[in-house]
C-alpha positions as CSV (number, residue, x, y, z in Angstrom):
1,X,44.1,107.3,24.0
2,X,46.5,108.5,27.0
3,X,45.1,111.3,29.4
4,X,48.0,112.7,31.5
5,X,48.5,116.0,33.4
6,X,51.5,117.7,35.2
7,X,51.5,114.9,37.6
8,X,48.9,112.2,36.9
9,X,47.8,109.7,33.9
10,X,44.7,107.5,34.0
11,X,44.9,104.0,33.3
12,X,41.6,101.3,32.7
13,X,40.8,99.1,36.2
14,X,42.9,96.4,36.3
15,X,42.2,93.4,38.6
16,X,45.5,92.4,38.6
17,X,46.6,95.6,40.6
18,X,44.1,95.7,42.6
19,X,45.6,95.1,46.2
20,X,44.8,95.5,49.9
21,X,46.0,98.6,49.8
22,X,43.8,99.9,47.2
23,X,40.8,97.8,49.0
24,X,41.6,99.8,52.0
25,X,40.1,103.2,50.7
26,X,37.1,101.5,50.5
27,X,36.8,100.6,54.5
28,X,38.3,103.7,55.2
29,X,35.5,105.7,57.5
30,X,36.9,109.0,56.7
31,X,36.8,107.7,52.4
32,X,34.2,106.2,52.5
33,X,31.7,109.5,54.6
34,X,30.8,111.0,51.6
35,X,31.4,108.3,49.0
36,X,28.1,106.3,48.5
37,X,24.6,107.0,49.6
38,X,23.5,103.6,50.5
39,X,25.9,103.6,52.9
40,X,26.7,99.9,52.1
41,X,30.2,98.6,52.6
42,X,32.5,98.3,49.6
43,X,33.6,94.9,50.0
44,X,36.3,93.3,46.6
45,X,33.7,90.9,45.5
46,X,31.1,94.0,45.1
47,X,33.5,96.2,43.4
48,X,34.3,93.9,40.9
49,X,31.0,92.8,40.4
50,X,29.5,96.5,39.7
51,X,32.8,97.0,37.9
52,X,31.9,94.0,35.7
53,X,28.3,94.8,35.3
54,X,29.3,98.4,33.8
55,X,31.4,96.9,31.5
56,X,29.8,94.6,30.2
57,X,26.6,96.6,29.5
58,X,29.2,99.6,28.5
59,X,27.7,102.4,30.9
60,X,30.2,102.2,34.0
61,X,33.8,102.3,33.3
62,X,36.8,102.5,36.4
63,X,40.2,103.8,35.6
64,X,43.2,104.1,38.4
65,X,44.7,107.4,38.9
66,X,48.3,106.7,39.0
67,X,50.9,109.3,40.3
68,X,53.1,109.7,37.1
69,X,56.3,110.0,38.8
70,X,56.3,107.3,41.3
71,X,53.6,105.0,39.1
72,X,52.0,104.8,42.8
73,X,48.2,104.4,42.5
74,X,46.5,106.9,44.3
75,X,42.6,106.5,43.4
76,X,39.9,105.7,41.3
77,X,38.0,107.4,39.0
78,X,34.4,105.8,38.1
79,X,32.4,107.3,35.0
80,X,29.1,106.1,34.9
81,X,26.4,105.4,35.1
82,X,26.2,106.5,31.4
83,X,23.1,107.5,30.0
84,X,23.5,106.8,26.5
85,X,20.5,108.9,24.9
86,X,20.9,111.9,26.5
87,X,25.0,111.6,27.0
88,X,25.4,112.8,30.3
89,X,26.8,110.9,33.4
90,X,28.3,110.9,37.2
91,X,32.0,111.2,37.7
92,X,33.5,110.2,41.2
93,X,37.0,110.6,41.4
94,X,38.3,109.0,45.1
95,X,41.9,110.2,46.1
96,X,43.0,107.1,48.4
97,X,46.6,108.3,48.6
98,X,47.3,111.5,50.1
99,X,50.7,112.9,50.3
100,X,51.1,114.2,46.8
101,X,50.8,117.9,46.4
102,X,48.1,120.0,46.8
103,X,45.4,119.7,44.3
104,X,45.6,116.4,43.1
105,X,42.0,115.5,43.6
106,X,41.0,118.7,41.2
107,X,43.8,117.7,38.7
108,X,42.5,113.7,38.6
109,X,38.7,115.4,37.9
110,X,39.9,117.2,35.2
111,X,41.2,114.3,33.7
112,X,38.4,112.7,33.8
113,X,36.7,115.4,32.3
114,X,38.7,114.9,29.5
115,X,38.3,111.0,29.4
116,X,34.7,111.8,29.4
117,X,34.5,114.2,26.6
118,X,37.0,113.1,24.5
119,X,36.3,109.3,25.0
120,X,33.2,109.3,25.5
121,X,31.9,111.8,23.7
122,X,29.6,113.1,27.2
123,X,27.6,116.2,26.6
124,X,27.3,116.7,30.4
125,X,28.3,115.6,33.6
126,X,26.4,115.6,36.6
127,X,26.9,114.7,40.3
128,X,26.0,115.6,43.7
129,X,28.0,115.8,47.3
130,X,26.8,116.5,50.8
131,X,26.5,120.5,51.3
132,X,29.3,119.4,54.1
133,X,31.6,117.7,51.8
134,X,33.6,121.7,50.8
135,X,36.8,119.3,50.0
136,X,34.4,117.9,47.0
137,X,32.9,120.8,46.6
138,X,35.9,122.9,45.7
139,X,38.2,120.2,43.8
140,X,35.3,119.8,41.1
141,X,34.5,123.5,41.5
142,X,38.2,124.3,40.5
143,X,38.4,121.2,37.6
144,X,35.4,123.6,36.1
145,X,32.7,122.5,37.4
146,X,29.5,124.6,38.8
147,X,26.9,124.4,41.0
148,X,23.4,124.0,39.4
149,X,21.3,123.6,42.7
150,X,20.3,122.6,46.0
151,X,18.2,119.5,47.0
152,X,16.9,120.7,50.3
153,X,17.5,117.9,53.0
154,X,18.2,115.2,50.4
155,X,20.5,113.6,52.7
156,X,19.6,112.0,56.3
157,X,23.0,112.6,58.1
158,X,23.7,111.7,62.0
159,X,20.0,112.1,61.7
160,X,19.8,115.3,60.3
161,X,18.6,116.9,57.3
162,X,21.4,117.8,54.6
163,X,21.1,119.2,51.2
164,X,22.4,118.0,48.3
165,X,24.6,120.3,46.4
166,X,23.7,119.8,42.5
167,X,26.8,120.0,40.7
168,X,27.6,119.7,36.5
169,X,30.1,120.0,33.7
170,X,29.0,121.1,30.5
171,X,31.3,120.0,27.0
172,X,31.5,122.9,25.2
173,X,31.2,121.1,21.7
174,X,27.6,121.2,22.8
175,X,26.7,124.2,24.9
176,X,27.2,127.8,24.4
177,X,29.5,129.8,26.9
178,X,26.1,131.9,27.5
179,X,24.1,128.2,28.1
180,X,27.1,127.1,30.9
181,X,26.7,130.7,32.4
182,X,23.0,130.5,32.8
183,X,23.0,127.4,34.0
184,X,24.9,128.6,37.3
185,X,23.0,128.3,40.7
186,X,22.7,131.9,41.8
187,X,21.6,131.7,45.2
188,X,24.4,129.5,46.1
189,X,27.2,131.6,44.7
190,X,25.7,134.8,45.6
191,X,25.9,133.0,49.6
192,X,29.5,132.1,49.4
């Protein structure tokens, strides 16, 4: 299976294209704010290894976005961890490359909406972003996504509280439109 767009494809995680530029992103400060919650540095030898560990027990799987025109890389996409019972699971999509039109981040998610549903056969995704992360916030908002809830002060940033903004995407080969509708956070869409 290809998944392509206007101006993307995915392709699986390669180790063979994996370079220093690629391995940048991930000691980038500015990447990296949002990115993981243990707040432990992203060094090769741990990437592979948690990209090794998904595959072999089949519940983590890393693709490359790739610009389609130039062939450039330009992020990551991680589904996973995949619960297989229940079918649901996180999708990060990390734009390393800037540069190449606006809404690339939201076009890469929806591809790996696809790639999830299609694949994978995922009933639902699920994630969640720092309340201060709007970039995240919209580009999965736009690629379909809605906000289920808050966790009040999940977060402990610069030694503040900050809530965690629930976010999902719902296949519709198993929910109804009315199930996706009700499933909307109210408070935070009646705020913004």
């Amino acid at each position: 299976m290809k998944f392509s767009s206007e101006r993307l494809h995915l392709i699986e995680f390669d180790e063979e294209l994996l370079n220093n530029e690629i391995l940048s992103w991930f000691q980038n400060p500015d990447l990296m704010k949002y990115y993981t919650n243990s707040k432990v540095p992203i060094t090769k030898e741990v990437l592979l290894n948690a990209i090794t560990a998904g595959r072999t027990d089949h519940n983590n799987f890393t693709y490359f976005i790739v610009h389609s025109e130039s062939n450039d890389i330009i992020g990551t996409l991680k589904l996973g961890p995949i619960n297989k019972h229940h079918k649901t699971s996180d999708l990060v999509a990390l734009i390393g490359e800037t540069g190449y039109g606006k809404g690339i981040g939201t076009e890469a998610i929806k591809l790996g909406i696809r790639l999830a549903f299609e694949k994978y056969d995922i009933r639902k995704l699920l994630g969640g972003m720092y309340a201060s992360n709007i970039g995240s916030i919209k580009a999965y908002t736009r690629a379909g996504w809605i906000v289920e809830g808050v966790l009040h002060g999940h977060y402990l940033n610069n030694n503040k509280n900050e809530d965690r903004i629930l976010v999902g995407c719902f296949n519709p080969k198993y929910f109804t439109d009315i199930e996706i509708k009700n499933a909307k956070y109210k408070k935070w869409y009646d705020e913004n």
